[in-house]
C-alpha positions in Angstrom: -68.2 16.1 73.8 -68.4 18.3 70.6 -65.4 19.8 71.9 -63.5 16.8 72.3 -64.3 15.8 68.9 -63.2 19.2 67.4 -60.1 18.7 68.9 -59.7 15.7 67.7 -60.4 16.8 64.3 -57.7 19.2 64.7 -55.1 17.3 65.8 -55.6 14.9 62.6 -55.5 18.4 60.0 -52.2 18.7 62.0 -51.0 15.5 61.5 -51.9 15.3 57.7 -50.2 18.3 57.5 -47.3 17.5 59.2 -46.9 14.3 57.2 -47.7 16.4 54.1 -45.3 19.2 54.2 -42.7 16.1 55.8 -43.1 14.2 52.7 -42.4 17.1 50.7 -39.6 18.2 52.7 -38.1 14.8 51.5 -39.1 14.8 48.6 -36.9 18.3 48.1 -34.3 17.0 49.7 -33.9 13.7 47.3 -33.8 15.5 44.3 -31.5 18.9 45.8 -27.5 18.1 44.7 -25.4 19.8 47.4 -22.6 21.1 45.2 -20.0 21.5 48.1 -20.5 18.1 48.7 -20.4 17.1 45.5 -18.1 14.6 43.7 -17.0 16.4 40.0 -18.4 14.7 37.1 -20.7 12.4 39.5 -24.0 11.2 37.7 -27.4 12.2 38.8 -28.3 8.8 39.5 -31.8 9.3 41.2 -31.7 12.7 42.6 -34.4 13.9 40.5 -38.4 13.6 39.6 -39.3 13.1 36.4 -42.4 13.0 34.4 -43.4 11.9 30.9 -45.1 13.8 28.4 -47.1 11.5 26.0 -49.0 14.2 24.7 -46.0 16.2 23.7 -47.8 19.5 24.1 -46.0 20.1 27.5 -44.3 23.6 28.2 -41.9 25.1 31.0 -45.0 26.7 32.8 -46.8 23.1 32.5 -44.5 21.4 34.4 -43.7 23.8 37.3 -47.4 23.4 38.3 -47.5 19.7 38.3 -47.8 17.6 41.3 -48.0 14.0 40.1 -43.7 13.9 39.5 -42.6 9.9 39.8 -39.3 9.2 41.2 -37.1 6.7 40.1 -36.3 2.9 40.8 -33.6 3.2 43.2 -30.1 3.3 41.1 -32.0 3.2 38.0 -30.7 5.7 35.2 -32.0 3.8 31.7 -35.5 3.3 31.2 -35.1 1.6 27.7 -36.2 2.7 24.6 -38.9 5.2 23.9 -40.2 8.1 21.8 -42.2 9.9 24.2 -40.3 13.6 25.6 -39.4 13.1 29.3 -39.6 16.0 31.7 -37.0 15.9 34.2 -36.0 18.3 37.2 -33.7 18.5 40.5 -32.1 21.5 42.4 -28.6 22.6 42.7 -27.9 24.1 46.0 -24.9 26.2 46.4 -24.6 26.8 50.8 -21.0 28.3 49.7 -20.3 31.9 50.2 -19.0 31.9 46.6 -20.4 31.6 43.0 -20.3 28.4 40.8 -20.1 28.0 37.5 -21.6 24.3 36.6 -21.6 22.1 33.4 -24.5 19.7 33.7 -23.5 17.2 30.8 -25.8 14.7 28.9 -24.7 11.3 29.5 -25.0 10.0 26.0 -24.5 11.9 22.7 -27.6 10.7 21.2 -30.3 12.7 22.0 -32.9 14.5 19.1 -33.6 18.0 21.5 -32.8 18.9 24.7 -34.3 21.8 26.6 -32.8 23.1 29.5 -34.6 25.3 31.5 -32.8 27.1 35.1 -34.1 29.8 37.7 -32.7 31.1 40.8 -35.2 29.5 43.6 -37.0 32.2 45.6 -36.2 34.7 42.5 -38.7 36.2 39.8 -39.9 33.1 38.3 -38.4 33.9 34.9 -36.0 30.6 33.7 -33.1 30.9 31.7 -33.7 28.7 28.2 -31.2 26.4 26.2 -31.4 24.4 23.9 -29.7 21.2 22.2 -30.6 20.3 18.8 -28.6 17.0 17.2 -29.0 17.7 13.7 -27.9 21.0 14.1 -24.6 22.5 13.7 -22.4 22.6 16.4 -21.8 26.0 16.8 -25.7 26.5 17.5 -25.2 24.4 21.0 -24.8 26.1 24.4 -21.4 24.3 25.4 -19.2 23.4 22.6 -18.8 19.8 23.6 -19.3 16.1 21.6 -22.5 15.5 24.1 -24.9 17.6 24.9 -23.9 20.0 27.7 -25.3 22.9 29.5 -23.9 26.0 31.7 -25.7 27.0 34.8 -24.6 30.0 37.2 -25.4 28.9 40.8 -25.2 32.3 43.4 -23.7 32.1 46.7 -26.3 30.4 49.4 -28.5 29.9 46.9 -30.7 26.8 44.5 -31.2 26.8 41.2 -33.8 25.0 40.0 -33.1 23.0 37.0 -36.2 21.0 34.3 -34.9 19.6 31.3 -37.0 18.2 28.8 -35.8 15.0 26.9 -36.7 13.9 23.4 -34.8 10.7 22.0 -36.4 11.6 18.7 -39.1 9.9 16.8 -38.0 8.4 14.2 -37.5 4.9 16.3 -37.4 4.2 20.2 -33.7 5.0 21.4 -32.2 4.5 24.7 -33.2 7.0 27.3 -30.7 8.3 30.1 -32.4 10.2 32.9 -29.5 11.5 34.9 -27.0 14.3 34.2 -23.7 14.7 35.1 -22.6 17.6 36.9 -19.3 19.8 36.9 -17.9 22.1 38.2 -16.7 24.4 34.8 -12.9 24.5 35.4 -13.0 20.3 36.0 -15.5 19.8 33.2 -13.0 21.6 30.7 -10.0 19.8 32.1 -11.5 16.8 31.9 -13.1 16.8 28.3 -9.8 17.5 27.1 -8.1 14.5 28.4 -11.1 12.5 27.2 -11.3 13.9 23.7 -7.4 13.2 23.1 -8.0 10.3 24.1 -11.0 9.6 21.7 -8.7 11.1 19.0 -5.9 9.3 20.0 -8.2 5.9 19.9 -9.1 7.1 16.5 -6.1 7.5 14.8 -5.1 4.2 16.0 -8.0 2.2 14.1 -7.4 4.0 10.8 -3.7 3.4 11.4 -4.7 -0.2 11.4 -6.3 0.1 8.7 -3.9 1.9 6.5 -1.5 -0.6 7.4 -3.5 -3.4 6.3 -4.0 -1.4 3.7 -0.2 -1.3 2.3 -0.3 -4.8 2.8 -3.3 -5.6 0.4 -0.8 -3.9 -1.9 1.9 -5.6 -1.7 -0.2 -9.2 -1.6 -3.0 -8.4 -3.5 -4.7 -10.5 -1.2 -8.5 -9.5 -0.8 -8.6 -10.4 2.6 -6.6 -7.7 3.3 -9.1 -5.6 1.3 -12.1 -6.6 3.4 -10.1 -6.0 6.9 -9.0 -2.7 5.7 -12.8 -2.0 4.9 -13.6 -3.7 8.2 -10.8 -1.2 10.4 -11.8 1.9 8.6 -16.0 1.2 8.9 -15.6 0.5 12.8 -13.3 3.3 13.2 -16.3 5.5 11.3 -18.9 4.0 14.1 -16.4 4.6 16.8 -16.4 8.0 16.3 -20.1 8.0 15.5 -20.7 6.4 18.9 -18.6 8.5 20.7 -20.1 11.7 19.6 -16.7 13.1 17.3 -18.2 12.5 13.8 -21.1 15.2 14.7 -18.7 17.0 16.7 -15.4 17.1 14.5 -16.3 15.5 11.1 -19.6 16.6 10.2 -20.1 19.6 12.3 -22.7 21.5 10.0 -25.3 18.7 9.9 -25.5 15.0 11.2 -28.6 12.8 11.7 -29.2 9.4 13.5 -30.3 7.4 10.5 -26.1 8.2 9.4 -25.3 6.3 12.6 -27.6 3.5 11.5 -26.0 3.3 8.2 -22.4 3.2 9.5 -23.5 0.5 11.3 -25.4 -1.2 8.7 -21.6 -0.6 6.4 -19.5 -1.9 9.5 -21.8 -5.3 9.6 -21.5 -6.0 5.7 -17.8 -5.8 5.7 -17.2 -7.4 8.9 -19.0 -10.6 7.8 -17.6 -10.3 4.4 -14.1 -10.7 6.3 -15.0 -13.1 8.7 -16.0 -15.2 6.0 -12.8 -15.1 3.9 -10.3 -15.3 7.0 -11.8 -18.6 8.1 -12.5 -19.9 4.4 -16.2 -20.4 5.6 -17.3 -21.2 2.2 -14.9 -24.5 1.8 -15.2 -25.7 5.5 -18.6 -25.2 6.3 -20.6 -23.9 3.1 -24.0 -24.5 4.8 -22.6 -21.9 6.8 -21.7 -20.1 4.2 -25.3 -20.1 2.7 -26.1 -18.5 6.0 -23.9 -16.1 6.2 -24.4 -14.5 3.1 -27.9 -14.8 3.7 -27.3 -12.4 6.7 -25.0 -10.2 4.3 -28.5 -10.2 2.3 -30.9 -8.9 5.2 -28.4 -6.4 5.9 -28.1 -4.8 2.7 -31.7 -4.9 2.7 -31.3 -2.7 6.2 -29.3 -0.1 4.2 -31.7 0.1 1.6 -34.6 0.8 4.2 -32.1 3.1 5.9 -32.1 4.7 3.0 -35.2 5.3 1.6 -36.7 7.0 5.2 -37.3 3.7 7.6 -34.0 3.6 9.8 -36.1 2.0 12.6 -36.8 -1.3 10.2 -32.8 -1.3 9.7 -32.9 -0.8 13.5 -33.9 -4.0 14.0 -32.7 -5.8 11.3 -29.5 -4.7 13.0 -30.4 -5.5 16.8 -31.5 -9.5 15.1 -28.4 -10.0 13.0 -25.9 -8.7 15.8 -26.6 -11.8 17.6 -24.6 -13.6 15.6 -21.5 -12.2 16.4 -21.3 -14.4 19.2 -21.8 -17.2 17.3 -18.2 -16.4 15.3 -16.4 -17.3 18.1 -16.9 -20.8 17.7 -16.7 -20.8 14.3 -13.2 -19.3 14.9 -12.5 -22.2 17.3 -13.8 -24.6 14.2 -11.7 -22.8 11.7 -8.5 -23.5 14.2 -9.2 -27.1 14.2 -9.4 -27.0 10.5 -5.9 -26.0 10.0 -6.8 -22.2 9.3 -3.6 -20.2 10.4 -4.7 -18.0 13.4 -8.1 -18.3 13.9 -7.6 -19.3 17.4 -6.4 -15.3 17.5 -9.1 -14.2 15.8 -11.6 -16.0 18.4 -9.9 -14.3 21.0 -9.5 -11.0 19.5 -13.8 -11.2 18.8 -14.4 -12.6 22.7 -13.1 -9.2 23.8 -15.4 -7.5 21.2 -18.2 -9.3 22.1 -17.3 -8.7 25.6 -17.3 -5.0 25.1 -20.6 -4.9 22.6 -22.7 -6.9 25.5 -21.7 -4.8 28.2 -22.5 -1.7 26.4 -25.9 -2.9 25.5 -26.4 -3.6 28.5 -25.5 0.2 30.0 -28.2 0.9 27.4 -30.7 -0.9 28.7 -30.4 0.0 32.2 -29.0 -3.4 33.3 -25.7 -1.8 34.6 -24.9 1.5 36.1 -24.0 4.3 33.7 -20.3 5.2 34.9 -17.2 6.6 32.4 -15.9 2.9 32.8 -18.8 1.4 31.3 -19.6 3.9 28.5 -16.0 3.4 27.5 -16.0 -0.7 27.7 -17.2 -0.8 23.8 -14.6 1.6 22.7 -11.9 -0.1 24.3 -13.4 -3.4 23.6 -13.5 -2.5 19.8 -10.0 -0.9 20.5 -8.4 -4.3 21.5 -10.2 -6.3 19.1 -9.2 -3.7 16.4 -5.2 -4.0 17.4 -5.9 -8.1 18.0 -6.9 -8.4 14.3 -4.5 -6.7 12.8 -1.8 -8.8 14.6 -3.4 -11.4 13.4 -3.3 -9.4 9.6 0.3 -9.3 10.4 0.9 -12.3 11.1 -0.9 -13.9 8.2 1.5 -11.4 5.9 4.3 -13.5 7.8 3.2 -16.7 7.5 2.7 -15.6 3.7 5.8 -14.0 3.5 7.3 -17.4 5.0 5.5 -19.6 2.5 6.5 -17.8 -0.5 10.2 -18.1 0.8 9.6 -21.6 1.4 8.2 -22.5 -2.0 10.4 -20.1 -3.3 13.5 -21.8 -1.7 12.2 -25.5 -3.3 11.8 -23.3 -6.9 15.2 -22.5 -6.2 16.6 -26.1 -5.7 14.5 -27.2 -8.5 16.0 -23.9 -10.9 19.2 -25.1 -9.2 19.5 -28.7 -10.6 17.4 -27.5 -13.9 20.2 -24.9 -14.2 23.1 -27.2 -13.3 22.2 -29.5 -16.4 21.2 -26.5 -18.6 24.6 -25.4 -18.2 26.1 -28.2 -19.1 24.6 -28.6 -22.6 25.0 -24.8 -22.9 28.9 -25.3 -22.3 28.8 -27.7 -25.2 26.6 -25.7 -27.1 28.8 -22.5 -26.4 31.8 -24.2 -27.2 30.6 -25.6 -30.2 29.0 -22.3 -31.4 32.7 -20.8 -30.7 34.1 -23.3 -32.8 31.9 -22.6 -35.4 31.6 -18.8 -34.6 35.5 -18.8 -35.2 36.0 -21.3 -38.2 33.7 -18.8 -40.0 35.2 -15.5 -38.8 38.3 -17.8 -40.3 36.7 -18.3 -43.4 35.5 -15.1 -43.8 39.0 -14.0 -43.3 41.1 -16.4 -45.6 41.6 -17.8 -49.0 39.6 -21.1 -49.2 42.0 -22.4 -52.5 45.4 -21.0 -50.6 44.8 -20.8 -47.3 46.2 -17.6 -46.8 44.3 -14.3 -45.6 41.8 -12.9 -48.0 40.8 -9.2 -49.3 39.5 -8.4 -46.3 41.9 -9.4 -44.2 44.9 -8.2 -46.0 43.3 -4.2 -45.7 42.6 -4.3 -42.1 46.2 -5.6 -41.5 47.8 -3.4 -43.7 45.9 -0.1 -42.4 46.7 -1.1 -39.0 50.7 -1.5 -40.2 50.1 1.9 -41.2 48.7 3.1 -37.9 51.4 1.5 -36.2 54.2 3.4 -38.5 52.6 6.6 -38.1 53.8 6.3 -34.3 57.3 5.5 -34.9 59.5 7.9 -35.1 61.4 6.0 -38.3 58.7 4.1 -40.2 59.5 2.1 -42.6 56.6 -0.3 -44.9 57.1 -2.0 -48.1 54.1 -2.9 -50.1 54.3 -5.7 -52.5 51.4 -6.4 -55.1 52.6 -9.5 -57.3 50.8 -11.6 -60.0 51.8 -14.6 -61.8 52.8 -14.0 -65.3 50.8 -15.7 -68.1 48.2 -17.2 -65.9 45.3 -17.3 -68.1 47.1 -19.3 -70.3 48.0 -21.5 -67.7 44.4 -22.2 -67.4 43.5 -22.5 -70.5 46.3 -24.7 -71.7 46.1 -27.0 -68.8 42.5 -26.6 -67.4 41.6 -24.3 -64.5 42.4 -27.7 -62.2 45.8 -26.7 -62.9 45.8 -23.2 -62.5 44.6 -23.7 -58.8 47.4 -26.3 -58.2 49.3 -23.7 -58.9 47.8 -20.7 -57.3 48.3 -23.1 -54.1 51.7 -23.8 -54.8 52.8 -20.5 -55.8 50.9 -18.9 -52.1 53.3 -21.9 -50.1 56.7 -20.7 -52.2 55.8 -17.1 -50.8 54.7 -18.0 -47.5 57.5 -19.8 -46.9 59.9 -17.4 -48.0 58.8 -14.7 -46.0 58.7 -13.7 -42.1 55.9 -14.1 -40.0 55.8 -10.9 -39.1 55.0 -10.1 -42.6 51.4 -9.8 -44.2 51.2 -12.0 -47.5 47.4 -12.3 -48.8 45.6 -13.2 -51.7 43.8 -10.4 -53.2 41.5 -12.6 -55.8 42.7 -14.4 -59.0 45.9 -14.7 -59.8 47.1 -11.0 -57.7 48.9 -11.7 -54.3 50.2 -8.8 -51.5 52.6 -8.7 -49.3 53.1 -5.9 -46.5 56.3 -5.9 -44.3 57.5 -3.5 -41.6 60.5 -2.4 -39.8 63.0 -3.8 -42.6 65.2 -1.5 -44.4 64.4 -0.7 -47.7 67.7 -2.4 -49.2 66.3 -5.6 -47.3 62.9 -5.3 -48.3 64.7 -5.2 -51.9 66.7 -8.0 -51.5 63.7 -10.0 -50.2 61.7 -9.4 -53.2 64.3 -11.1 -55.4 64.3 -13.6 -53.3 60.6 -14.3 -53.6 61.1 -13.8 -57.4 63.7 -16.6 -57.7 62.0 -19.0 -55.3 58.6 -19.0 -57.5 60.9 -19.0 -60.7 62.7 -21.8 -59.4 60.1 -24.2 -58.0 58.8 -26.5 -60.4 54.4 -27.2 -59.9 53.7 -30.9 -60.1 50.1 -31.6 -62.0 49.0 -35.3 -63.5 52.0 -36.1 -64.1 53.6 -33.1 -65.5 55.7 -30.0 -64.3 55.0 -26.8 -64.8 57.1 -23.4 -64.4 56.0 -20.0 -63.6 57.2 -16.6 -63.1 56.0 -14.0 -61.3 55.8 -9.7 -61.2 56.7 -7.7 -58.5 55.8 -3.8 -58.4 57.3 -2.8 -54.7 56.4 0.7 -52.7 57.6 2.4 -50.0 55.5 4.0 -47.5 55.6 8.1 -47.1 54.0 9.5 -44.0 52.4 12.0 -46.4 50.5 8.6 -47.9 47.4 6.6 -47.1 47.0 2.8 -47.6 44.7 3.6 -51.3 47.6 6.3 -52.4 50.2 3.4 -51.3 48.1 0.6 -53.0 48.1 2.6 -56.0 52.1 3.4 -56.2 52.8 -0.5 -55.7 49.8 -1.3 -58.7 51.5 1.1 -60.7 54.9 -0.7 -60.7 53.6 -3.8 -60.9 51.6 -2.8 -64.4 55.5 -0.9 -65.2 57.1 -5.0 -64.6 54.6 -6.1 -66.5 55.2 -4.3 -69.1 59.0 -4.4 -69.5 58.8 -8.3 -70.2 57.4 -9.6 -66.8 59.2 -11.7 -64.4 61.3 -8.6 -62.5 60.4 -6.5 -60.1 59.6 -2.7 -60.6 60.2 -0.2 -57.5 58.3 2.8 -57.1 59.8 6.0 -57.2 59.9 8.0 -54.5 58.8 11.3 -56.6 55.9 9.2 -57.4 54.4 9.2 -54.1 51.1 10.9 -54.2 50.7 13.2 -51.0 47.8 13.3 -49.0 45.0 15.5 -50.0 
């Protein structure tokens, strides 16, 4: 009997054994990763044990001796927010004759520290340490890479046991990602670079966007195009926050959370500061309005808190007031209905962003598996709402462009018709300031008693008779300088009535006797000129007599009475070796020498008298 119970206590030591080292058998086998089986860059998933540390006072050696490891909901990799350091291990076995290199990558770029601990199983118990510090320079990490990233050596035949310990930070409760991805290190390299062109590529497109919009707000001076510009280069800033490049390219030395807080905080303000000028909130729906910049309010308030050492508060200032992005989409809609031009675009454009900013909270929060497709849904979603916007930037500029030719076009027709009678009344002004323009160019020109050419107008003729005979090759000018004989007297016998009658009379009696070619002027009281050209001196001669016997033998009507004058004539011929004053002067001369020998003759210059030019 005692024997019988012995051996049934036996058999049940067995059997709890059994089950024992069964279970643990298992248990190694779910969290071992069989790298020749192995998909590259496949996620962790739940092939590992992990263990919190609310104490924060667990070390490497710690761990390794624990036996109360959890394992994870099945398919589970987020486990929401928290600030307490997660302890986390799984093996990599390597039944390949040949050595690995592996990358095992972070999921998300947002982690404070990292430690990542790796021996060879069976080996001398010593583990290989790195470490992953976010606010540290990049340089410092053990894989250059935008997320964190760490290189394990896995032996031929072999495991490697791998514990990583997790710390989101504590500054405020971020997302925490359990699982790892794993590479092999020629694939992980490849692959990185075709996903951070990509990124870069994705990049350059926003703040091309924005620069465009950019140039446009120059040549409208339209502050919408202001806002959007602020709008494209602020979510282009949180892109590449998000996606790791602003700690990894931009600010390599030194880059903290609260600055991805603050970008955020920058890409709300301007965001809803657009939004409410594209859709003219404030004269549709200004309760709206109110609301609106109430929000602008809180998050300004967020920055400020940001600011001054609480980026948790801003936290959730920003998790509340991102809810109402979704509510712009119907606003949009509203907007369309009140005539604004493209908001129906806009709603569309905002669907995808919402779209993309839902599913990427919920990756987050462990409502959706963590794959490359999801991660990338918010980047792409920004992407297309990004290039949706700016069409719809563009296509405002059109529709601007298109009203200012329309309005310009009716300005036109109404310039048109203002023109068409402004021209007409300028025609008759222009003509009649052409009339007037050339009776006093005439008046300044001629003799108001005579009517004949004045002073003036007798020296610019006669130089240009000069110029003229200075080209021909036998010149031949006769100057004339006559005055009537005894014409004070004249004037003061029969009033100076009289001596203009016959100043008049005594201009028509020359006039009439000469050519019109010839120059005959009035020089000022009673002294007349006359300058011919291409006559022969005997005819120039002949002609003087003539003009002294027509004014000798005209007789002047005045009240009633009939008076006779005479006149002088002193004649010169022009010498190329002359100028006009030197020929002025030979002609004055004779006509003093007519003057003197009794008056009513003409006097000629003699040649020898010509004065030569100095």
């Amino acid at each position: 009997m005692w024997q019988r119970r012995i051996n049934h206590f036996l058999s049940l030591v067995f059997s709890v054994l059994f089950i024992t080292f069964s279970v643990s058998g298992l248990v190694s086998a779910e969290t071992t990763i069989d790298l020749s089986q192995w998909e590259n860059g496949g996620s962790t998933v739940d092939k590992f044990h992990f263990i919190d540390d609310p104490s924060y006072q667990l070390t490497i050696d710690d761990v390794v001796s624990l036996a109360d490891w959890q394992r994870p909901e099945k398919g589970v990799v987020n486990r929401g927010f928290s600030t307490i350091p997660t302890w986390i291990s799984f093996r990599l076995s390597n039944p390949e004759s040949v050595s690995k290199k592996i990358i095992v990558e972070y999921v998300e770029p947002s982690a404070e520290t990292i430690d990542f601990y790796s021996r060879l199983k069976g080996g001398d118990g010593t583990f290989s340490h790195q470490r992953f510090v976010y606010t540290q320079p990049t340089d410092t990490r053990p894989v250059s890479f935008y997320r964190p990233a760490f290189s394990v050596d896995v032996p031929p035949n072999s495991e490697v046991e791998v514990y990583y310990r997790l710390f989101q930070g504590s500054d405020f409760p971020m997302h925490k990602f359990d699982s790892m991805r794993i590479w092999e290190e020629s694939d992980f390299y490849h692959s990185t670079h075709v996903e951070l062109s990509l990124l870069v590529i994705l990049l350059c497109v926003e703040i091309a966007m924005g620069l465009s919009t950019l140039l446009a707000y120059f040549a409208t001076k339209d502050r919408l195009y202001l806002y959007y510009t602020a709008f494209a280069f602020s979510a282009a800033s949180l892109f590449a926050a998000f996606s790791g490049l602003w700690s990894y390219l931009i600010a390599s030395q030194h880059y903290e959370l609260w600055m991805v807080v603050l970008q955020i905080n920058i890409c709300q303000l301007v965001a809803i500061l657009f939004v409410r000028h594209f859709l003219n909130v404030p004269g549709h729906l200004p309760r709206v309005d109110k609301v609106m910049l109430a929000v602008v309010a809180v998050v300004a308030v967020g920055v400020v808190l940001n600011l001054f050492g609480k980026p948790y508060l801003s936290r959730i200032i920003i998790d509340f007031t991102a809810i109402g992005a979704f509510f712009l989409i119907p606003l949009g809609i509203y907007a369309h209905k009140k005539k604004v031009p493209h908001a129906l675009l806009f709603s569309g454009s905002w669907v995808f962003f919402a779209i993309g900013m839902a599913l990427a909270s919920a990756r987050l929060r462990g409502y959706i598996a963590d794959s490359a497709f999801a991660e990338w849904l918010i980047y792409f979603g920004g992407l297309i709402e990004v290039i949706l916007l700016t069409t719809v930037m563009i296509l405002r500029f059109r529709h601007m462009q298109r009203e200012k030719q329309r309005i310009e076009e009716k300005h036109w027709k109404y310039l048109e018709n203002a023109a068409h009678v402004l021209e007409e009344r300028v025609k008759e002004q222009t003509k009649q300031l052409y009339e007037a323009k050339a009776l006093a160019e005439k008046e300044a020109r001629t003799d108001l008693l005579t009517g004949l050419p004045n002073r003036r107008s007798f020296f610019e003729g006669a130089q240009q008779f000069i110029e003229r005979a200075k080209r021909n090759t036998s010149p031949s000018v006769h100057l004339l300088m006559i005055d009537i004989d005894h014409f004070k007297k004249v004037n003061d016998t029969h009033s100076h009535a009289c001596g203009d009658a016959v100043l008049r009379h005594v201009g028509k009696v020359l006039n009439q006797s000469l050519r019109k070619t010839d120059l005959l002027s009035r020089l000022g009281g009673e002294e007349f000129a006359v300058i011919m050209e291409n006559t022969p001196e005997e005819a120039a001669q002949s002609m003087t007599e003539r003009l002294l016997s027509a004014v000798e033998d005209s007789d002047i009507e005045f009240e009633d009475q009939f008076i006779r004058v005479t006149i002088s004539v002193g004649m010169a011929t022009w010498h190329p070796t002359q100028n006009l004053d030197q020929l002025l002067q030979s002609a004055d001369h004779a006509l003093y020498q007519a003057k003197r020998e009794g008056r009513n003759r003409v006097v000629y210059a003699p040649k020898e008298s010509e004065v030569p030019l100095a």
